[in-house]
C-alpha positions, 0 to 999 in steps of 0.5 A: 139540455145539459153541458157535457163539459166545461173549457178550462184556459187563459182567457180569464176574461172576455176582454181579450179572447179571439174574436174567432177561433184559430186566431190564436194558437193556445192550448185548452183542456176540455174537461167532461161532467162527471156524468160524461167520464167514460172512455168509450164517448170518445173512442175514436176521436184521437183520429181527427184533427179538428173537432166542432164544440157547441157552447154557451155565452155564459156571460152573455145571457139575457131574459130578452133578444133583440133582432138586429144587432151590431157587429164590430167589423162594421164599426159596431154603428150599422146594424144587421139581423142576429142571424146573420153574424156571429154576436153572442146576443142571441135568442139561445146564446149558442157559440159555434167553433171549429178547434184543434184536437192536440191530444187525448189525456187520461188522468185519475180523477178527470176521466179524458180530458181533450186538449185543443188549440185556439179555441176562443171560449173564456175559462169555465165556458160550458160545452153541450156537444162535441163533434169531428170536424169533416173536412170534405163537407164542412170546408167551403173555401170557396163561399162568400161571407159578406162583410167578414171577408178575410181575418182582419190584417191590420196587426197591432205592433206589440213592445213587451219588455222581457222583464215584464212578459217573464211575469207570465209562464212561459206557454201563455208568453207568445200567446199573449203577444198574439192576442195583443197584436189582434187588437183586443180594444173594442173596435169603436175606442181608439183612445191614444190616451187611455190605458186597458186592462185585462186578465190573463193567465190569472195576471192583469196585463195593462197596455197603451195603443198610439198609431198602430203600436201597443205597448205593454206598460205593466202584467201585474203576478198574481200574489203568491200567499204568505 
């Protein structure tokens, strides 16, 4: 197989993505290969809403693959089998996420170009298929789902000042404090002393958690060239 297309977004970094899709409401491009340029592959698209996007864990790949692994909703000490969670650590290292088709654009060089939101693939991330979602056999609200239940509900309170969070433009500002309030930290480290870092939107964000409340300590710009 080859990839078909590549994501083009914020998320910089793996530190800091969305732990599903639809969490946080940012917007992507979807950029095709040259070879996947043509407008009919996507004649009829634009009557969707959502769309299906089959991916690699790029950064994610290993020579070997280990039948259980550890989700982090379980405190990332209990082990379960690969194939019953959503790890990135798999024998083929294949994503699966339902996204939010915004729009369809057409541009000289790129050909079309999707723009969709909330998806959770880091920046360069390849595609290998893309399809529409169909809501009367892909939605089971309904089903159960073990131990990932429910999105989880305890939402960090995020203090960002304006001085700081004017760093950013101004699309990736909400999106941001949407990120950092999902808790972005690996679910074992609850370090009150510790500050973390990550990338996003080419700017390094640095931030404090102590009793439920993060707070934004510094979003270093990228530098402008002389």
């Amino acid at each position: 197989m080859q990839p078909i297309a590549h994501i083009e977004n914020a998320y910089d970094t793996k530190f800091g993505i969305p732990r599903q899709p639809s969490l946080v409401e940012i917007e992507s491009r979807i950029v095709f290969e040259p070879n996947y340029r043509v407008a009919e592959a996507v004649r009829g698209l634009e009557e969707f809403d959502y769309v299906w996007l089959i991916w690699q864990f790029s950064k994610a790949l290993r020579n070997e693959w280990s039948p259980t692994v550890r989700p982090p909703r379980l405190g990332g000490n209990q082990r379960v089998g690969v194939f019953a969670t959503r790890s990135p650590f798999r024998p083929n290292a294949l994503g699966l996420s339902s996204v939010r088709l915004l729009r369809i654009e057409q541009h000289p060089q790129e050909g079309c170009v999707l723009i969709v939101g909330g998806a959770d693939l880091m920046n360069g991330t390849p595609i290998y298929d893309i399809k529409p979602y169909l809501p009367y056999t892909d939605s089971h609200p309904e089903a159960h789902s073990s131990f990932a239940t429910e999105p989880s509900n305890a939402k960090l309170a995020v203090e960002c000042s304006d001085t700081l969070l004017h760093r950013l433009p101004e699309p990736l500002r909400q999106p941001l404090l949407e990120i950092l309030a999902l808790d972005p930290r690996p679910r074992y480290q609850n370090d009150s002393s510790r500050q973390y870092g990550m990338t996003f939107g080419n700017c390094e964000v640095h931030f404090l958690v102590d009793n439920g409340r993060l707070t934004v300590t510094d979003i270093e710009s990228p530098q402008k060239p002389s």
